[in-house]
C-alpha positions in Angstrom: 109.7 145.8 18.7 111.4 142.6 20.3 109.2 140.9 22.7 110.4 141.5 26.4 112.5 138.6 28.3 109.9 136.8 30.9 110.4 137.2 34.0 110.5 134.0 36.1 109.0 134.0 39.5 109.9 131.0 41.4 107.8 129.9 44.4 109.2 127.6 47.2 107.2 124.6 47.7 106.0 124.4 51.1 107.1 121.6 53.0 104.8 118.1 53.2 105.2 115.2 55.4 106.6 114.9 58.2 109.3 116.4 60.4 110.6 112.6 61.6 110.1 111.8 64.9 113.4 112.2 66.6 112.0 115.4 68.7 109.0 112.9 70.3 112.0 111.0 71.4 114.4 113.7 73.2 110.9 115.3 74.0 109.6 112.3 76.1 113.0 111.6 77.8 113.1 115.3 79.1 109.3 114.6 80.4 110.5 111.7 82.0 113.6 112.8 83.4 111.1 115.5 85.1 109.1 113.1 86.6 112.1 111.0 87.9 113.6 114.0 89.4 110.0 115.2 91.4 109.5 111.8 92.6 113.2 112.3 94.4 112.2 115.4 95.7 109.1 113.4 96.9 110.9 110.9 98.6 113.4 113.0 99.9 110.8 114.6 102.2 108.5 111.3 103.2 108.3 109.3 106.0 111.1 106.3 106.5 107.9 103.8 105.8 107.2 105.6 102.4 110.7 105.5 101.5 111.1 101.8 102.5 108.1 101.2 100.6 109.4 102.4 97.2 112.3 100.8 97.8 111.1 97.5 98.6 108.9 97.6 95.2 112.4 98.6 93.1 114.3 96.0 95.1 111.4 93.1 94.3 108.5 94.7 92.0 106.7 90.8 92.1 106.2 90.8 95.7 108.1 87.2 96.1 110.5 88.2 98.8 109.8 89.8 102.1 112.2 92.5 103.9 112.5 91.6 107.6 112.4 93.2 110.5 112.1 97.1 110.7 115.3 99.7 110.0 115.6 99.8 113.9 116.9 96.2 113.7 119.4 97.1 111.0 118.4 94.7 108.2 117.7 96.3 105.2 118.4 92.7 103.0 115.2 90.3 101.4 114.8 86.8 102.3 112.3 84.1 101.4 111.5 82.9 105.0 112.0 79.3 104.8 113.1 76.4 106.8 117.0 76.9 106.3 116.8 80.6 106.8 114.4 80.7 110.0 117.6 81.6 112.4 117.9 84.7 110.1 114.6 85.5 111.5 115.7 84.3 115.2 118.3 86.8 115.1 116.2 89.7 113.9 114.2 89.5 116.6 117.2 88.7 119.0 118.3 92.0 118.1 114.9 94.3 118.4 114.4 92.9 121.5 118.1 93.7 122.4 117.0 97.1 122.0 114.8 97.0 125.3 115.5 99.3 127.9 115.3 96.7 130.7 117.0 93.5 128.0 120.0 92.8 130.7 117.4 91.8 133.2 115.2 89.8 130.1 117.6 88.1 128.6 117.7 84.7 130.3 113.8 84.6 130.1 113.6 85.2 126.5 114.6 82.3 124.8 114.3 81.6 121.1 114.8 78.7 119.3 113.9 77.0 115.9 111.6 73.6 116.0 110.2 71.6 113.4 106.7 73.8 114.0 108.5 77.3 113.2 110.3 79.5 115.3 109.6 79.4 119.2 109.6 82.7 121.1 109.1 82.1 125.0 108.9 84.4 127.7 109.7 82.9 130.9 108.7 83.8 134.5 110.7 84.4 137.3 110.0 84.0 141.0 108.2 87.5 141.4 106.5 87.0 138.5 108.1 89.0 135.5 105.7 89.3 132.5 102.2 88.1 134.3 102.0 88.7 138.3 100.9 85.4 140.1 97.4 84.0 139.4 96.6 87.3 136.8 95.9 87.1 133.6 97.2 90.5 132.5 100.5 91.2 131.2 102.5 93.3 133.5 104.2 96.4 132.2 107.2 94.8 131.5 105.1 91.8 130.0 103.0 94.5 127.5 106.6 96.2 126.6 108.1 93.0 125.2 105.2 92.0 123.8 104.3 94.9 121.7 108.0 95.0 120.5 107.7 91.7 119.6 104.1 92.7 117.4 105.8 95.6 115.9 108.7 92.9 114.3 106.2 89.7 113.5 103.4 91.8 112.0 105.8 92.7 109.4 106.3 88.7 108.6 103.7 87.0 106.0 104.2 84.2 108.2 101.3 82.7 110.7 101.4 82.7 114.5 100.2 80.6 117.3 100.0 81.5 120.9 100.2 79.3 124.2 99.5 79.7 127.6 100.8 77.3 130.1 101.6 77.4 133.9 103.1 75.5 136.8 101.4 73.0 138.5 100.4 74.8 141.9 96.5 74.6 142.3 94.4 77.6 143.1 92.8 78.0 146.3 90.0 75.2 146.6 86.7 76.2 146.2 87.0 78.6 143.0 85.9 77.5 139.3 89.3 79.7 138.1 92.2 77.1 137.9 95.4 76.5 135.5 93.5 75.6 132.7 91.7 78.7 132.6 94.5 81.0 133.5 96.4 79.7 130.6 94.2 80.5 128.3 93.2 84.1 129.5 97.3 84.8 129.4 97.2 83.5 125.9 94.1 85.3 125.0 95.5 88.7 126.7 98.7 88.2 124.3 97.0 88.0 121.4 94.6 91.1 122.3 98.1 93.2 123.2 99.4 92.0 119.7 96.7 92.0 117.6 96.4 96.2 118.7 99.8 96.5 118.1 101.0 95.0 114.9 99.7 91.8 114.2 96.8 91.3 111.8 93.7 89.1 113.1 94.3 87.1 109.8 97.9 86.5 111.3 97.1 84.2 114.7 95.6 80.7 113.7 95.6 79.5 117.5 95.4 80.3 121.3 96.0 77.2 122.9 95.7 77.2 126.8 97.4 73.9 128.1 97.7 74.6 132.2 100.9 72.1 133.2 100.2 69.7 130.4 103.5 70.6 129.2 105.6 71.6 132.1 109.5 72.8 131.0 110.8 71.4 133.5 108.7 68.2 134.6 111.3 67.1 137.0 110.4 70.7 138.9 106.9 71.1 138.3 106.4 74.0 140.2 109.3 75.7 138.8 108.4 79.2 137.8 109.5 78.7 134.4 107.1 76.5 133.9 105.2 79.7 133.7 105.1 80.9 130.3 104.0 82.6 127.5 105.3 80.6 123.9 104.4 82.2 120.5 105.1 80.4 117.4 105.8 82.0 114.0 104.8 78.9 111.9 106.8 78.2 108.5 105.0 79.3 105.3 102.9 76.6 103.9 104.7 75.5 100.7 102.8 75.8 97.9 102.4 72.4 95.4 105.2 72.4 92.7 107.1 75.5 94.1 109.1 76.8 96.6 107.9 78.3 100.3 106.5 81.7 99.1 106.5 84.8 101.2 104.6 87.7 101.2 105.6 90.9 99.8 105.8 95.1 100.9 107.9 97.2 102.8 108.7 96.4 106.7 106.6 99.1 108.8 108.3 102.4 110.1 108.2 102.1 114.3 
């Protein structure tokens, strides 16, 4: 009897190594195409000061340029605050302060201009005594309006501030130890205290200088009332050795 043809049984080998690793790939893009798309729908509902704080990293992610002013001025474009771009500054705050309910009675005792110590901002006093009543050391409400603006826009600046008192040269009553010396420097003090609650860091003001009528504005007029004044100086950034002035980085605050 012949013998009876085999029968062959073949097996498929079961698959070894790897797959390649073109899935990982299209797998981690979807992940991260997930996460891009929740972090819109994140900043979609956030406050403006979240949303111009992501922005600001994206825009300048080494913190070497500095947005300024707020998105009620309308700026929105980075700067390195420097010598030759201080009147970019000056007009920032020309036009927060603009915003001021009571500006077309302010505006010719608001005067800004740019000196070789940084930018000067000075409030001037009028006969009835606009910003600080006669002889007081508080702001008036009109006094604490411009100067909290004026916080809100500065404390967003890496830059340092001084503040100066100074007044006419009409002497208090005889017979009182409170004069123009000490008056200067209470107004100057009581800026800085207004400020320094509404904006600007204590790390920010470097001076209060009270200087009485040391420094009259109009010496020819010394009891002119615009010798009456408040003067706050957003000082240049100190340049660093071998570089450029630096400024200080993060998003300008919401107001």
């Amino acid at each position: 009897m012949a013998n009876p043809t085999p029968i062959v049984i073949k097996k498929k080998a079961a698959h070894t190594g790897h797959h390649g690793g073109a899935w990982k790939v299209a797998y981690a893009d979807f992940v991260t195409a997930m996460m891009a798309l929740f972090i819109v729908l994140w900043l979609m509902n956030s406050s403006k000061q979240i949303q111009e704080a992501v922005g600001g990293y994206f825009k300048d992610p080494t913190g070497t340029s500095k947005m300024v002013g707020s998105g009620q001025t309308g700026a929105g474009d980075s700067f390195t605050l420097t010598r030759q771009n201080m009147d970019k500054l000056k007009e920032e705050l020309q036009q927060a302060i603009r915003k001021s309910i009571n500006f077309e009675k302010l505006k010719d005792q608001i005067e800004m201009t740019i000196t070789p110590e940084g930018l000067r901002i000075e409030l001037l006093e009028s006969d009835t005594g606009t910003f600080f009543q006669s002889g007081v050391a508080a702001p008036s409400d009109t006094g604490k309006d411009i100067l909290i603006k004026l916080a809100h826009e500065v404390g967003n600046l890496p830059n340092k501030l001084s503040i100066e008192g100074h007044t006419d040269s009409k002497p208090f009553a005889s017979g009182t130890n409170y004069g123009n010396w000490e008056l200067s420097t209470d107004r100057a003090n009581a800026a800085r205290r207004l400020m320094q609650q509404n904006g600007i860091s204590a790390q920010q003001v470097t001076q209060v200088r009270g200087y009485a009528d040391q420094r009259l504005r109009k010496p020819k007029a010394p009891e002119d009332s615009s010798n009456r004044r408040i003067s706050l100086i957003v000082q240049y950034l100190a340049k660093p050795e071998g570089g450029e002035s630096a400024a200080a980085a993060a998003a300008a605050l919401s107001h």
